[in-house]
N, CA, C and O atoms as a GROMACS GRO file, in nm:
protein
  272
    1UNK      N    1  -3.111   1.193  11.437
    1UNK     CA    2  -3.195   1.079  11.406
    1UNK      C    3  -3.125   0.991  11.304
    1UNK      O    4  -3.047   1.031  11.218
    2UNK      N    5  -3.171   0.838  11.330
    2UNK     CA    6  -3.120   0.759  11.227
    2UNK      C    7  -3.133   0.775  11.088
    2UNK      O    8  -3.035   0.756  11.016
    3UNK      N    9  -3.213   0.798  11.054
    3UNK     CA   10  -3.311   0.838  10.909
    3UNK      C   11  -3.288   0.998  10.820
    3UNK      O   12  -3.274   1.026  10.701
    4UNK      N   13  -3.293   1.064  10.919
    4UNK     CA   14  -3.234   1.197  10.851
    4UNK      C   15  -3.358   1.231  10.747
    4UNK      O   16  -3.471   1.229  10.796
    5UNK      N   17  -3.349   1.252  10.654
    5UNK     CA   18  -3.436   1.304  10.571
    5UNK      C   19  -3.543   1.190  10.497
    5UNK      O   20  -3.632   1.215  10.415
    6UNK      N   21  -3.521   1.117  10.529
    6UNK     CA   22  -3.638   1.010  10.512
    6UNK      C   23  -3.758   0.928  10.571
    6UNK      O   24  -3.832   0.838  10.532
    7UNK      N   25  -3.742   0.994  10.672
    7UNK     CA   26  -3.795   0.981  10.820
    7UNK      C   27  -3.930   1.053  10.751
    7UNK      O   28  -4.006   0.956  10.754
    8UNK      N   29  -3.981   1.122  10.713
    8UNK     CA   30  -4.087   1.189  10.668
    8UNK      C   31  -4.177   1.101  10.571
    8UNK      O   32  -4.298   1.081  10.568
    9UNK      N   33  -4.077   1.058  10.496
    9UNK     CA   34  -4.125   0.956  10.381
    9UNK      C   35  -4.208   0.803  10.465
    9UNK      O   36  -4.319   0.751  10.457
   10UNK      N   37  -4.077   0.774  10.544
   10UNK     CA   38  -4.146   0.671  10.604
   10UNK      C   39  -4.223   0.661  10.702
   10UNK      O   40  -4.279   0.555  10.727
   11UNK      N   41  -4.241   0.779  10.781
   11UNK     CA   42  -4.361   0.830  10.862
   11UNK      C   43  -4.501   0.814  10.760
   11UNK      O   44  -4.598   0.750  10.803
   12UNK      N   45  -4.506   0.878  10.622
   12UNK     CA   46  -4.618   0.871  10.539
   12UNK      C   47  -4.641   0.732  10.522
   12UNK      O   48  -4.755   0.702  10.558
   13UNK      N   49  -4.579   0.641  10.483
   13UNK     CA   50  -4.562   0.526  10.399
   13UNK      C   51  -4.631   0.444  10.554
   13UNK      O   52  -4.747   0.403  10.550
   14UNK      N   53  -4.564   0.430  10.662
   14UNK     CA   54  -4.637   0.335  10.747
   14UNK      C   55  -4.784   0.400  10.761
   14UNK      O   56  -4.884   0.338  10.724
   15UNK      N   57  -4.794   0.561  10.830
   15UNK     CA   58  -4.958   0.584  10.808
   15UNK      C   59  -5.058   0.551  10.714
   15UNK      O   60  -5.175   0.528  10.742
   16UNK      N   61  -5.007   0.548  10.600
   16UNK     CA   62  -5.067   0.481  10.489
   16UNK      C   63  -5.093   0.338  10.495
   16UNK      O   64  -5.199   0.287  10.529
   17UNK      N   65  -4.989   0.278  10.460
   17UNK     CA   66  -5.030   0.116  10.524
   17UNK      C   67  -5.076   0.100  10.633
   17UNK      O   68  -5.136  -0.007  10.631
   18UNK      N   69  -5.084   0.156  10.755
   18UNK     CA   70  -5.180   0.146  10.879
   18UNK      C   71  -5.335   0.215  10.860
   18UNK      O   72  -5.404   0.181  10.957
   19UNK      N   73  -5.398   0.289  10.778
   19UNK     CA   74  -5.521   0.312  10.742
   19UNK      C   75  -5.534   0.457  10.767
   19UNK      O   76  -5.638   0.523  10.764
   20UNK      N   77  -5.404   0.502  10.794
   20UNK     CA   78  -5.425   0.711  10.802
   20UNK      C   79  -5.380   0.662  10.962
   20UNK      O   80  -5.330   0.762  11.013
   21UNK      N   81  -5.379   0.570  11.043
   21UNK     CA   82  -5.346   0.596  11.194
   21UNK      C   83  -5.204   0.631  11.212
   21UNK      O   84  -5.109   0.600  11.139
   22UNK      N   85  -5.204   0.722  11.354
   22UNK     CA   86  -5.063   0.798  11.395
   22UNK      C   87  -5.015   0.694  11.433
   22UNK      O   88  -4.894   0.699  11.414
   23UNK      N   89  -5.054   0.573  11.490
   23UNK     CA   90  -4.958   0.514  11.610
   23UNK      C   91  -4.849   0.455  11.569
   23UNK      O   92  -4.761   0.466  11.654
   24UNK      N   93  -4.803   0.379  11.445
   24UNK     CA   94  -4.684   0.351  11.355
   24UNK      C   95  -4.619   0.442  11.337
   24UNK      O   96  -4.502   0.403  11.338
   25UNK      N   97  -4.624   0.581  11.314
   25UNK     CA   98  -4.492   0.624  11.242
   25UNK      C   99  -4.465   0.697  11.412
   25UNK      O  100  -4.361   0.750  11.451
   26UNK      N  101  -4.565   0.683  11.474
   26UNK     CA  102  -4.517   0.757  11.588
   26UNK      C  103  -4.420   0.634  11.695
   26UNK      O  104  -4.326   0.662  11.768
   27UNK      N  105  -4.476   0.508  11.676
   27UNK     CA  106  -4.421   0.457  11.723
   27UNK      C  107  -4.261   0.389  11.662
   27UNK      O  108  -4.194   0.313  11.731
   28UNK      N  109  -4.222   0.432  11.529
   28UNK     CA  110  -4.090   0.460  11.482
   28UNK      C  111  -4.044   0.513  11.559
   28UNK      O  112  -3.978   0.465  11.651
   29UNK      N  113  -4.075   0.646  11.535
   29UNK     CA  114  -4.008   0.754  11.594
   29UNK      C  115  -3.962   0.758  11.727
   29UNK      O  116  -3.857   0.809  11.766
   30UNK      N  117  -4.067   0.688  11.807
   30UNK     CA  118  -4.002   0.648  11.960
   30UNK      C  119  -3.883   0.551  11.922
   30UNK      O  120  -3.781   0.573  11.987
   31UNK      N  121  -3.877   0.445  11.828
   31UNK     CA  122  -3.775   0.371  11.849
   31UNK      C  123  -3.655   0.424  11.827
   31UNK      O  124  -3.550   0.406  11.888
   32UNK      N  125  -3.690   0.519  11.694
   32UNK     CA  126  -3.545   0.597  11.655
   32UNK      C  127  -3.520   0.632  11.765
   32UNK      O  128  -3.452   0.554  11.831
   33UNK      N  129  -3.556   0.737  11.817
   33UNK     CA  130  -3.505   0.851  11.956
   33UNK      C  131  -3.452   0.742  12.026
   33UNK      O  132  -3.346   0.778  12.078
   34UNK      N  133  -3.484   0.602  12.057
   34UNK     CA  134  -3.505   0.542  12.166
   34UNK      C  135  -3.325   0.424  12.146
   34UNK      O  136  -3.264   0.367  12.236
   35UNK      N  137  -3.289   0.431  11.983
   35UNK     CA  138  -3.165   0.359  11.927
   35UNK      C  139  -3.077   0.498  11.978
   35UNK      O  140  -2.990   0.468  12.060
   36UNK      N  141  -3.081   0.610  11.952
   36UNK     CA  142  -3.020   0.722  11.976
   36UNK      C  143  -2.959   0.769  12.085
   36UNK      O  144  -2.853   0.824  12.114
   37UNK      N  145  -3.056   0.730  12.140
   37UNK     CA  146  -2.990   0.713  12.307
   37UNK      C  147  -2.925   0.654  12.359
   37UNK      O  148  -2.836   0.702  12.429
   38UNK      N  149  -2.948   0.522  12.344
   38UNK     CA  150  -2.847   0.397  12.359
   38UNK      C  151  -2.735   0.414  12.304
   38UNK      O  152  -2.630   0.388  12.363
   39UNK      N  153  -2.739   0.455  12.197
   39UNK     CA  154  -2.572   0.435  12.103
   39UNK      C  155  -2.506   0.544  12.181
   39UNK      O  156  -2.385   0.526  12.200
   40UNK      N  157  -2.578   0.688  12.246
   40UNK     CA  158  -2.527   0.792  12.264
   40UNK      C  159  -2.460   0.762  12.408
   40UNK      O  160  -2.347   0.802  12.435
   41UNK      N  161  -2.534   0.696  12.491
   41UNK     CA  162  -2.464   0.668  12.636
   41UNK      C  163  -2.392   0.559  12.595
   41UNK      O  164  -2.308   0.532  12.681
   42UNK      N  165  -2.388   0.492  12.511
   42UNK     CA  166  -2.247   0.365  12.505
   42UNK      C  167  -2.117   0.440  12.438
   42UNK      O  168  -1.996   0.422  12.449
   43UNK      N  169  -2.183   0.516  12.376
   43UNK     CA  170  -2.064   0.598  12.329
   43UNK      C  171  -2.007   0.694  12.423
   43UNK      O  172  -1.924   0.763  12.364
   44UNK      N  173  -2.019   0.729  12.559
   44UNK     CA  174  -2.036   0.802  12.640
   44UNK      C  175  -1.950   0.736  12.729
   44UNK      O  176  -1.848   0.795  12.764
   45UNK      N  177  -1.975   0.618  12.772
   45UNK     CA  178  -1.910   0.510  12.873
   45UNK      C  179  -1.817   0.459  12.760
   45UNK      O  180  -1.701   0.463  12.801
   46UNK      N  181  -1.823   0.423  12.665
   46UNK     CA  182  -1.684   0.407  12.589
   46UNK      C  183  -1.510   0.498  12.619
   46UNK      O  184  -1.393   0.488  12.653
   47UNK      N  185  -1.635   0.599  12.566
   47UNK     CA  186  -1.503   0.730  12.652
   47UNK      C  187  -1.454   0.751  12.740
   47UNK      O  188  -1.363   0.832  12.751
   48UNK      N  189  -1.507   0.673  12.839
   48UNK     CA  190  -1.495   0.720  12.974
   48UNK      C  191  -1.397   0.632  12.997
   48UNK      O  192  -1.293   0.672  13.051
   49UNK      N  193  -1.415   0.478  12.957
   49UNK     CA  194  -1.366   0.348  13.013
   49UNK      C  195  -1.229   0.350  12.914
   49UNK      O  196  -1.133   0.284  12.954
   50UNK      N  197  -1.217   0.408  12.814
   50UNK     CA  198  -1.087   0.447  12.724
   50UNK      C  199  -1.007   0.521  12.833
   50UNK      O  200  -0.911   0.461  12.882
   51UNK      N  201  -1.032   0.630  12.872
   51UNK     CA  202  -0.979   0.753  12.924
   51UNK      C  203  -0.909   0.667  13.079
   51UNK      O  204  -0.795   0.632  13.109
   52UNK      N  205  -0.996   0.662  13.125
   52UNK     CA  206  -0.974   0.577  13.262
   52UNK      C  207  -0.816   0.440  13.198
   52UNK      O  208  -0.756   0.390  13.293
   53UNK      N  209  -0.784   0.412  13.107
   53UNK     CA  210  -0.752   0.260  13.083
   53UNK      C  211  -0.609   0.336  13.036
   53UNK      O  212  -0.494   0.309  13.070
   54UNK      N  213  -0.660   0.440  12.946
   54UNK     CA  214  -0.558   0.514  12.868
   54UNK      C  215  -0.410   0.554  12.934
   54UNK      O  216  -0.434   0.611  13.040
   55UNK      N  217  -0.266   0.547  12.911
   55UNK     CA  218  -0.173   0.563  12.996
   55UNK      C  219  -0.212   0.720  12.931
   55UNK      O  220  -0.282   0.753  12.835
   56UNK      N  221  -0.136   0.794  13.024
   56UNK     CA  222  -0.132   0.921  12.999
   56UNK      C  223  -0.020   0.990  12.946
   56UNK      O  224   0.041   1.036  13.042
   57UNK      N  225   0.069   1.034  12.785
   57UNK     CA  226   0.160   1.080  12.758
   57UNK      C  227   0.160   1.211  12.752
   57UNK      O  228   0.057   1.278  12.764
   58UNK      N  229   0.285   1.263  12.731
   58UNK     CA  230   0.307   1.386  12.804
   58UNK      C  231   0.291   1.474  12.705
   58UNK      O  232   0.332   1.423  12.601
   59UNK      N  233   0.234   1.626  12.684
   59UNK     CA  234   0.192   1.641  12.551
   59UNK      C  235   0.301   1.763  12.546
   59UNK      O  236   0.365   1.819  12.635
   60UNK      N  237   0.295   1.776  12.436
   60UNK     CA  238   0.434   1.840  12.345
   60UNK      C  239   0.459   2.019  12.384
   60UNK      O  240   0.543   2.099  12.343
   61UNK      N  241   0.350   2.034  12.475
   61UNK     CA  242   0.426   2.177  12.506
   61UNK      C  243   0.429   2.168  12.676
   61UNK      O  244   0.427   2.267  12.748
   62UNK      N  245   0.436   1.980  12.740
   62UNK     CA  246   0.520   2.010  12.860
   62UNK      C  247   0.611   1.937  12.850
   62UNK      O  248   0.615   1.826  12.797
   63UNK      N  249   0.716   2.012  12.918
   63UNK     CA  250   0.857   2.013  12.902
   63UNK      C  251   0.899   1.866  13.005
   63UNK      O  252   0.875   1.825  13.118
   64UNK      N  253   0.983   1.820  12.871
   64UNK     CA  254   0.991   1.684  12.988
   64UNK      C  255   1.148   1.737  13.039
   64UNK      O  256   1.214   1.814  12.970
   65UNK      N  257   1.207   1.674  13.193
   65UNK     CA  258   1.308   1.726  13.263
   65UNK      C  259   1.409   1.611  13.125
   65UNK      O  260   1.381   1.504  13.071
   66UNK      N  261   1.517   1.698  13.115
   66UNK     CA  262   1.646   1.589  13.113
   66UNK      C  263   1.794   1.651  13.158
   66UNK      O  264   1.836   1.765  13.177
   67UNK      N  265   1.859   1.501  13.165
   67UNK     CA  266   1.924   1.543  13.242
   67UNK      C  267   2.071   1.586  13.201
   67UNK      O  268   2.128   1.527  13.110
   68UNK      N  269   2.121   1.675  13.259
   68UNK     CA  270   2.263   1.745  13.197
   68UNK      C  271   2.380   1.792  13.249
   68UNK      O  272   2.466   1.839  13.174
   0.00000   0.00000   0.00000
């Protein structure tokens, strides 16, 4: 979650300013989950569209041929 340990605080703080009603901090909370997701699949297709783009070098325990 975006909020981490404050998420509690501000769950109280909107119920309070809303009159004791759930539907504010609950409806945070959908948005958090709801930013979380998004960032998580863009970050997801980021990787993907890197990887795909990325040349591929040869990594250090395969043996490149040379010649002799």
């Amino acid at each position: 979650m975006v909020f981490g340990g404050l998420t509690p605080l501000a769950a109280v703080s909107l119920a309070a300013a809303a009159g004791g009603h759930y539907r504010p901090p609950a409806a945070m909370l959908m948005a958090i989950s709801v930013i979380g997701i998004v960032c998580t699949a863009r970050l997801h297709r980021l990787g993907r569209t890197q990887a795909e783009t990325k040349p591929r070098t040869p990594a250090a325990h395969e043996a490149v041929p040379t010649a002799t």
